[in-house]
N, C-alpha and C positions, 0 to 999 in steps of 0.2 A: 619625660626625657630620660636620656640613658645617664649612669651617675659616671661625673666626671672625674673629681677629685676629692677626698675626705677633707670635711671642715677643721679647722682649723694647722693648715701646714704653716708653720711656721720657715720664712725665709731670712736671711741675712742682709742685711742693710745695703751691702755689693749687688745684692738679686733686686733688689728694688729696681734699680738703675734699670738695671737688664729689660726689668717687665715692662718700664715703661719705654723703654729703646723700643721693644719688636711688640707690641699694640698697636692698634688700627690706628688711622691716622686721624680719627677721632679724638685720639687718646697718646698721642706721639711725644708728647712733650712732657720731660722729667720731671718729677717731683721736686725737684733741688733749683730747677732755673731761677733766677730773679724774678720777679714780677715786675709787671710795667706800673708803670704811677698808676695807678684808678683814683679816681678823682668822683664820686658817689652826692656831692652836694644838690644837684638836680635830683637823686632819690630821695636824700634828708626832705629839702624842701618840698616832694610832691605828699610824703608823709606826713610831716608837720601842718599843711595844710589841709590830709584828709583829717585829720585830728581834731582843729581848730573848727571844719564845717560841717561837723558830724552832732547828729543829733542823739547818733547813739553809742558810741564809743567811746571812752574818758584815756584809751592809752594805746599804744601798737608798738611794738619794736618787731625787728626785724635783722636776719645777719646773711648776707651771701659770701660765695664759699666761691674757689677758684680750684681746677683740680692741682693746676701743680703749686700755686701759693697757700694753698688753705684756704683757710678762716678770714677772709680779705676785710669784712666789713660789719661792724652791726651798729646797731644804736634802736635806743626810745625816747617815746616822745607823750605827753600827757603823763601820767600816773605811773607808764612803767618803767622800769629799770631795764638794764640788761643783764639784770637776775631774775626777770621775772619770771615764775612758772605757768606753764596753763595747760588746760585740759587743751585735749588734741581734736575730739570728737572723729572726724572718719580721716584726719591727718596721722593718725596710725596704724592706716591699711601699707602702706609702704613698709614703714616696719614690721608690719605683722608678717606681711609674705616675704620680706627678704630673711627673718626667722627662718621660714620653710622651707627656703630654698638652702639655708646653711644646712638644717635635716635631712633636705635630699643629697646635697652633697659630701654625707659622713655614710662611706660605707660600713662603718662597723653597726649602722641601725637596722641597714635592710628594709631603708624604707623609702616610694617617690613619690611624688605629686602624682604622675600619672599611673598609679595602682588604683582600682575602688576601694571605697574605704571600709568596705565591711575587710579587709586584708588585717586591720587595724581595731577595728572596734568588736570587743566582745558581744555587744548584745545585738536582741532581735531587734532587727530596723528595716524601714522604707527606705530610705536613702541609700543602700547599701553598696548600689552602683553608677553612684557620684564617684568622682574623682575631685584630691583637694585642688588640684588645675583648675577643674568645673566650677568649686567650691568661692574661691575666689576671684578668679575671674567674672562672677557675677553670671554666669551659664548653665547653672546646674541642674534648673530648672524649676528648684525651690521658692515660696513667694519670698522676699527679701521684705526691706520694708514698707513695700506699698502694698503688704498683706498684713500690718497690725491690726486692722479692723478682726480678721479672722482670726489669728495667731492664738487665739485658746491658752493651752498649756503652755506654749512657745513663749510667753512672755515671760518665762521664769530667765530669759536669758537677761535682763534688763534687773534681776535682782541680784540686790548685794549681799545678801546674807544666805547664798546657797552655794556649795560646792558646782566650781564648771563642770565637772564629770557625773552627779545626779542632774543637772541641768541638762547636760548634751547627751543624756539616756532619752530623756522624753523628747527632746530633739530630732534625735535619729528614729524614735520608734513610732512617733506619733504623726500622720500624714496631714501636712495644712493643707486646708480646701485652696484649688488654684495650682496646683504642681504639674506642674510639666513634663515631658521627656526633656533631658537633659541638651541642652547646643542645639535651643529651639525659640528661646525669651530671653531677655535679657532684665534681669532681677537684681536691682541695686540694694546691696544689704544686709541685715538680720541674720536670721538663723542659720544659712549655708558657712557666714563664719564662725558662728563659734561651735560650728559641728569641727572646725577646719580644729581650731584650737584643742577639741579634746581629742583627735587623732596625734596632735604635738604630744600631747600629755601620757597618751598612751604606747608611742614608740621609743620616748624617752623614760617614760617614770618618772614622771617630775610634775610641777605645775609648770604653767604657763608663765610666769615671774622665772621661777627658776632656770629654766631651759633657755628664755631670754637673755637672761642676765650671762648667764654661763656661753651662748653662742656670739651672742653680739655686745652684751653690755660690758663681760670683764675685756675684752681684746680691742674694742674701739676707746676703754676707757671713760664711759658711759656715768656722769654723776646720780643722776634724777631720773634719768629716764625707766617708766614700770608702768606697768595698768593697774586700773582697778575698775568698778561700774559702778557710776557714780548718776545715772541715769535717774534713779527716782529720789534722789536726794540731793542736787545740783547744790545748793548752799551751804553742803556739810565742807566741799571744799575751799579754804581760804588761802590755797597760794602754796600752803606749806604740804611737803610732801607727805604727810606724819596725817592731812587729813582726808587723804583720798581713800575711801569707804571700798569695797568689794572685792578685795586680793582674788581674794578666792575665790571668784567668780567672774576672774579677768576679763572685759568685755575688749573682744580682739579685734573688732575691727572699728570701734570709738571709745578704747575707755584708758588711752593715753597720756600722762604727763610729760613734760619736758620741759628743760632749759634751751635757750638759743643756743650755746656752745654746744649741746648731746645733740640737737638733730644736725648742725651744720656736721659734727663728724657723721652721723645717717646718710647725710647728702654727698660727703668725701668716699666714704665705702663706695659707693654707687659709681660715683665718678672716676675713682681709683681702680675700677674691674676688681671690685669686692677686697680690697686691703685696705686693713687697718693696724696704723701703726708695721709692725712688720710682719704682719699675720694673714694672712691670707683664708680671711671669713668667710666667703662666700667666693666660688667660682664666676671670674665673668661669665664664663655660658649661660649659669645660671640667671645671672642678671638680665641678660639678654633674653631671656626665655620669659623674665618679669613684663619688658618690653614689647613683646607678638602681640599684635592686636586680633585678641581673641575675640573680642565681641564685635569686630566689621562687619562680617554677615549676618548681623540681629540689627544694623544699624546703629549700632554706637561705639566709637573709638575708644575701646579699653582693653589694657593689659592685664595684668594681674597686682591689681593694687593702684597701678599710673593707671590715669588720664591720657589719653595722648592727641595732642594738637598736630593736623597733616595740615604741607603745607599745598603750594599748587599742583604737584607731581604724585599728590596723596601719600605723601614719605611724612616719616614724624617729623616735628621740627622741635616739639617739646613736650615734656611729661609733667603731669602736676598730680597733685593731689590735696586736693580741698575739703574741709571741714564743717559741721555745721555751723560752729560758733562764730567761723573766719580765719580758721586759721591755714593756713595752706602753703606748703612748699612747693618747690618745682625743679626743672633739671633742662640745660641746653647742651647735648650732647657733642651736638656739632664746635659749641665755642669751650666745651669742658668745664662750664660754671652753672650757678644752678643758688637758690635761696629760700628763706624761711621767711613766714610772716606768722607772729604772737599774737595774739587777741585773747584778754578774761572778762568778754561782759558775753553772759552764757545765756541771753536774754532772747535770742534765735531774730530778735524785732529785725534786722536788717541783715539779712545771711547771705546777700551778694553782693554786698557791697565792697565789702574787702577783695574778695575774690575779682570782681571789677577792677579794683584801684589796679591787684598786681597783672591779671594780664591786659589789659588797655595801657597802663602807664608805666608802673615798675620794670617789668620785665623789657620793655622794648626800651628804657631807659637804660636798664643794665646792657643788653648787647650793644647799642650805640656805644657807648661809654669804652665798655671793651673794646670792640671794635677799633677805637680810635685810638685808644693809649696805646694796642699793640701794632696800632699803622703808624705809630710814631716812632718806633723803637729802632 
């Protein structure tokens, strides 16, 4: 895509008003309005009883977000707080590419998703004419992870004690058995992203922590939120952010931490056309470019990082993004709301069932709800 505006424009509090005055009318309503009552007791109680009938869960919390109120709601139930932390597993592909997309939007990098990536990476490699669009979007025609059986060298992405940038050498240079031409398969996974992550690293000069932190984490105000790969060591992490193992070896598209308060602002950026606080992180075009469902003609509805739910008219009606552990956010563009759902039992024993609860129950819970408080108003 063409680059539209440099990351981080900082606007005045007067401008707010403004953007959100002349936005689609998806997005038409100010950031300042009151909010209507929501009344969320029908969600407390669908949680509390997945909690109570669960044979493999001991805790969940959970917080929805509204674009022009905020932070409307959260709570936990079993074991957790609404401090709890937890691994994110693949609920930090949303984060990982709204990253890229603030990259692509800083002209002073001279750098886009749709460049190949040999543009970017010094060494000799196969991959050289992927694109990180292809990259994440899951199209690039690299095996993803339903080529671990093959993956040979490639598993060093899954280690915590290797620099990402020796890592995504062997990466890029080394061909996994199964590859494709690119915008031809649709490859959920692995090694196409953390090829995506050492082209971050190498158009900024930074690591993957840093550039995060600096694009998204200091301007949204970000406490907890950082990666690490914590894949062959799952039990080294206990909550605390001090024990997430593999910085340096960022795993970009599952090796996220968070609090409920840092992703609900994740989920505000998104639904705010990329502002945080008064910053202007990310262009909405960009976001919207997160949104094309690039993998429809491979058969499966995905953007670059979302999920996307079509409804009868084959138009999205919602974006999520799901984790292995359970944990999974999502976004209702049409009603401007959108939520997170926590899970730390890393035990993979029942990996749809949360995922179940929120779009069979929560989520059509939450629009109802909205819905009604603002037919009240």
């Amino acid at each position: 895509m063409p680059k539209l505006t440099p990351a981080k424009v900082v606007f005045t509090l007067s401008m707010l008003g403004v953007l959100a005055a002349c936005s689609d009318s998806n997005n038409s309503a100010s950031y300042t309005l009151p909010p209507p009552n929501y009344d969320f007791t029908a969600i407390d109680t669908a949680m509390q009883t997945f909690i109570d009938d669960s044979e493999t869960f001991d805790g969940i919390s959970y917080t929805l977000v509204d674009r022009t109120a905020g932070a409307v709601h959260e709570a936990a139930f079993g074991d957790h707080t609404v401090d709890t932390i937890v691994m994110l597993a693949s609920t930090s592909k949303v984060p990982s590419v709204t990253l890229l997309m603030a990259l692509n939007d800083d002209d002073s990098l001279n750098f886009s998703v749709d460049d190949t990536i040999d543009t970017y990476l010094p060494w000799n490699g196969v991959y050289g004419d992927r694109t990180v669009t292809q990259l994440v979007s899951n199209t690039s025609g690299i095996p993803g992870l339903d080529g671990l059986d093959v993956y040979g060298a490639h598993i060093c992405q899954f280690n915590f004690d290797i620099d990402l940038e020796i890592c995504a050498e062997t990466l890029y240079s080394v061909e996994v058995p199964g590859t494709v031409a690119p915008n031809t398969q649709f490859r959920y996974g692995g090694t196409p992203w953390q090829i995506s992550g050492a082209v971050a690293q190498q158009v900024t000069n930074s690591t993957w922590n840093q550039v995060f932190d600096e694009y998204i984490g200091q301007p949204c105000n970000l406490d907890v939120f950082t990666y690490g790969n914590p894949w062959l060591d799952i039990e080294a992490f206990n909550g605390s952010p001090d024990s997430l193992i593999g910085q340096q070896n960022a795993h970009v598209e599952g090796g996220a931490i968070t609090s409920l308060s840092d992703y609900a602002k994740i989920l505000l950026l998104h639904l705010r056309d990329g502002v945080c606080g008064d910053t202007q992180v990310v262009s909405a075009a960009s976001l919207a470019y997160m949104r094309e469902n690039r993998a429809g003609p491979l058969g499966t509805d995905y953007g670059m990082g979302w999920w996307i739910a079509l409804g009868d008219q084959d138009s999205a009606t919602l974006y999520f993004d799901p984790g292995a552990f359970g944990a999974i956010s999502w976004m209702d563009l049409e009603r401007g709301i959108g939520g997170y759902v926590a899970i730390d039992d890393y035990s993979r024993r029942d990996p749809n069932a949360v995922r179940d609860l929120v779009l069979g129950t929560v989520i059509p819970l939450q629009q109802a709800l909205v819905d009604d408080a603002r037919g009240s108003m």
